[in-house]
N, C-alpha and C positions, 0 to 999 in steps of 0.2 A: 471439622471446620469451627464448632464452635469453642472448643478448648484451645485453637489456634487466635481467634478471635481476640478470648478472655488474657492468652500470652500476650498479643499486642497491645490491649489494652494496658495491660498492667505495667508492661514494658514505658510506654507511653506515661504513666502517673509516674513513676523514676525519674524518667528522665525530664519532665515538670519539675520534680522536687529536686534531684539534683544540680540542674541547670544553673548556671549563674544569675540573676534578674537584677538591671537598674535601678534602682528608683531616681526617678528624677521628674518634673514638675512639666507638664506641657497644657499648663493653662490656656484657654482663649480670654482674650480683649474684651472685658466686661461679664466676666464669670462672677458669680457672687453666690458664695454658699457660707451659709450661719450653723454654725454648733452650737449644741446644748451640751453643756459635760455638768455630769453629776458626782460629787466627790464625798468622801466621808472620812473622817481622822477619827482613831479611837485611841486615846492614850491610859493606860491601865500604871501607876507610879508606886511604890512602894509608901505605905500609911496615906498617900493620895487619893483612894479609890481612884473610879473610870469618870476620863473626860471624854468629850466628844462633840464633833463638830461636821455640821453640812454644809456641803456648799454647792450651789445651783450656778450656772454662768453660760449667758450665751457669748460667742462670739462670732463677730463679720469678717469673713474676708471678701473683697473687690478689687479684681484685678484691673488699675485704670491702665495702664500699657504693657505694651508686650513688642520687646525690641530684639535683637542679633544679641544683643548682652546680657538681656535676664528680663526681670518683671519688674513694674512701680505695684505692690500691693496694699492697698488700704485696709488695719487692721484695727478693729473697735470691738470692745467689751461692752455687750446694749442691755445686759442684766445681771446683777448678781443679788444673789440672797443666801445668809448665813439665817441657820437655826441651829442651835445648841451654845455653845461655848462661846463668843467670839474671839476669846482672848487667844484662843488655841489657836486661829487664824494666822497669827506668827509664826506658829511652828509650819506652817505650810510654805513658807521662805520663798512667797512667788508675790513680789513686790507691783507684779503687775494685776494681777488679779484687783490687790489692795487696792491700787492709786489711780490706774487709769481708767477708770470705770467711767464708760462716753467721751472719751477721750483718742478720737483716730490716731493711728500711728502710720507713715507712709517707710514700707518696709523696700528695698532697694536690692534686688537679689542677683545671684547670678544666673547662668541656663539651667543650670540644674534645679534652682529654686530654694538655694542657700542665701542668707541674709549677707548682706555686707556689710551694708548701712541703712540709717533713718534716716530717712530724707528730713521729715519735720522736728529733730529731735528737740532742738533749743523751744519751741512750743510744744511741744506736745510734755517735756520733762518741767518744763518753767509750770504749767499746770499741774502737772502730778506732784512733783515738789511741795506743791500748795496744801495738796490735799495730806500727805505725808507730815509735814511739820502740825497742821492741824491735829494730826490724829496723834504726834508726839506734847502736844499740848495736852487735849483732852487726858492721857494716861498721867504727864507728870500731876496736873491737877488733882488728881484724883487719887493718887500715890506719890503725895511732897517727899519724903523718904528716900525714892529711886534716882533725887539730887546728890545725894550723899555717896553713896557708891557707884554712880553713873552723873556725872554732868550733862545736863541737858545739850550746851552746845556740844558736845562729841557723840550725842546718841543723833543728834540733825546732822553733823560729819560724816557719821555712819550710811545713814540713808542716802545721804547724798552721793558717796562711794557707790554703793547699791544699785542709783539710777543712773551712773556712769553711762553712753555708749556704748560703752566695749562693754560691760557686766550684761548688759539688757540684753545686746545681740548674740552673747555669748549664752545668755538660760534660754532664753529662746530657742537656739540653734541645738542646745542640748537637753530638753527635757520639751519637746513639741516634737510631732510629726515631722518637723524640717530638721530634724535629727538624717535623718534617712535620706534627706536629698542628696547627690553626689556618691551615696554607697551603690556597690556592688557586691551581691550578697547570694550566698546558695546553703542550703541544708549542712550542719554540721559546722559551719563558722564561730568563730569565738571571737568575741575583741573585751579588751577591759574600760568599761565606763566609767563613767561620774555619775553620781545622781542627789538629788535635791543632798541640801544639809554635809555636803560634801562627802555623803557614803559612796566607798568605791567597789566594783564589784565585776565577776567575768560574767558575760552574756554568753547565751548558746542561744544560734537563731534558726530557724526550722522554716523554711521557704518553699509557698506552695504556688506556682503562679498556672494561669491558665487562660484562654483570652480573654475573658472579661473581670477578673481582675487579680489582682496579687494577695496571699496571707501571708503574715509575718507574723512568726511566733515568735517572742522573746524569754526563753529561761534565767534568769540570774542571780546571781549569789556573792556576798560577799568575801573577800581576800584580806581583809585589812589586819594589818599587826597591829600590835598594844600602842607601836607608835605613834601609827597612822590615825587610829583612835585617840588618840593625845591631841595628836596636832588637829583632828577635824574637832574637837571639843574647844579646845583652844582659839581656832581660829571662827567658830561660829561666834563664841562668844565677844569674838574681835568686832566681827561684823557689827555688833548690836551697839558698839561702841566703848566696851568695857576696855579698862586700863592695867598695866602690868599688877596696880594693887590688886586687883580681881582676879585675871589668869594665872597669875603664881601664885594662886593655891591651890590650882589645879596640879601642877608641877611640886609644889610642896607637901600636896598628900597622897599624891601617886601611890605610894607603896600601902600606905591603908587601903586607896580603893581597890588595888590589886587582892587583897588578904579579903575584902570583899567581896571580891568575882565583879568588878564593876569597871573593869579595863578593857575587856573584849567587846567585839558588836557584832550581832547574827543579825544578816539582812538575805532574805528569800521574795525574791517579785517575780511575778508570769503576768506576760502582757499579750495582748494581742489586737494588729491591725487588717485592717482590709485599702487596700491600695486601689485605686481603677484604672486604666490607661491612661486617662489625665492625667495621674499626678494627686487626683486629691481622694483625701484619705477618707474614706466614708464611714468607718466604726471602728472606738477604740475601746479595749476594755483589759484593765489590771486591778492587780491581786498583791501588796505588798505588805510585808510583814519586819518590824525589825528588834531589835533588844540590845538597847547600851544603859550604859549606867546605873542597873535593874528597870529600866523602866522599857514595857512593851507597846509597843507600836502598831496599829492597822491601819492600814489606806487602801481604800478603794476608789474606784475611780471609773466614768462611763461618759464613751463621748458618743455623737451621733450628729450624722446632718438631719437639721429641722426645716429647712429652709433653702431652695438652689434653682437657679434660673437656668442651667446648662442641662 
């Protein structure tokens, strides 16, 4: 009996794991849970030594309605704190962290709990905007120099692309827990993603659900060719606002950096979430590693609810 037991048990943990599970968002009307995510960047550069940088951030989500069609979510960033570097805070390529700090954003989703739109964009971006050109001040001030191979109005163009809309709802939608709303997901699934800085890469995901709540393991790895490494070097550097005088010399010493070993990029990340039948995500925590250009990369990364009225 009892080795009959332990067979169905085990039987039962399979087919947990390989079962298909949802995710998708079943908020109540007036839920409100705050995250603490704790993050860390270590960048190691050839004749550079190691930089590095902390970064502390709560965020609010308040869910003010809940309709046939999706959610109105109120989303605010109520503390951040850099220790180390800050300048390295750019390499962290998440414009919102930067800018909208106490700044609500009213996020407009569907049932699953995908963003569509911003409700408040023209305010909520007309103030970050604010905060962005200031902070593009204070750097050329400080470095008159970065006029000469970067004009200021097209590094303010740049950001302003950056806080587009469609760019916002889109890093959001793909480097946040709302990643996962609308999938359908079970042990042994692959798909190929995007991730920050335009590294692209296959995921293997390992899904453990059970009733009180869901695991989501993420294994992933980078895919990308010498190309692809071109043009995401190329095009980060677009973003910042640089001009064909700048990128085409990226393109013009190609084959040195090849003779280099400075054209390939090795990216390794393992993440993991906890899901609950709600919908919301209670603990996140990654492990990512990368290497372009000789230069190597750590990020870590830890979220957690601090704060929840449900």
């Amino acid at each position: 009996m009892k080795a009959l037991l332990l067979s169905v048990l085990a039987l039962g943990i399979t087919l947990t794991t390989d079962a298909q599970t949802i995710f998708k968002a079943n908020f109540n009307q007036g839920d409100t849970t705050i995250y603490q995510s704790k993050s860390n960047l270590k960048i190691n550069a050839p004749m550079g030594g190691t930089q590095e940088i902390a970064i502390k951030l709560n965020q609010r989500y308040v869910v003010l309605h809940k309709n046939n069609s999706g959610y109105r979510l109120e989303f605010t960033i109520t503390k951040v704190e850099y220790e180390g570097n800050k300048e390295l805070k750019d390499q962290m390529n998440d414009v919102i962290s930067k800018y909208f700090y106490n700044i609500p954003m009213i996020y407009i989703t569907n049932l699953d709990g995908k963003i569509t739109k911003i409700e408040n964009y023209d305010e909520a971006v007309g103030k970050a905007s604010k905060n962005a050109i200031a902070d593009i001040e204070e750097l050329y001030k400080k470095n008159p120099n970065i006029e000469a191979v970067m004009p200021k109005i097209k590094a303010i163009m740049a950001i302003s692309e950056q806080l587009s809309e469609k760019n916002l709802i889109e890093d959001i939608n793909s480097n946040t827990f709302f990643y996962y709303y609308g999938k359908i997901l079970k042990t042994g699934d692959k798909e190929e993603r995007k991730f920050p800085q335009g590294i692209k890469g296959i995921t293997t995901y390992t899904v453990t659900t059970t009733s009180d709540e869901t695991q989501l393991h993420c294994t992933s790895k980078s895919n990308m060719t010498e190309k692809d490494v071109k043009q995401m070097i190329i095009g980060n550097m677009k973003k910042t606002g640089l001009g064909e005088e700048v990128t085409s010399q990226i393109e013009n010493n190609w084959g040195q950096m090849q003779s280099m070993g400075m054209t390939t990029l090795t990216f390794n990340s393992d993440e993991d979430y906890t899901f609950l039948p709600s919908g919301w995500m209670t603990d996140y925590a990654s492990n990512s590693t990368a290497k372009v250009m000789g230069m190597n990369m750590q990020f870590d990364l830890k979220t957690k609810i601090v704060s929840k009225n449900w």
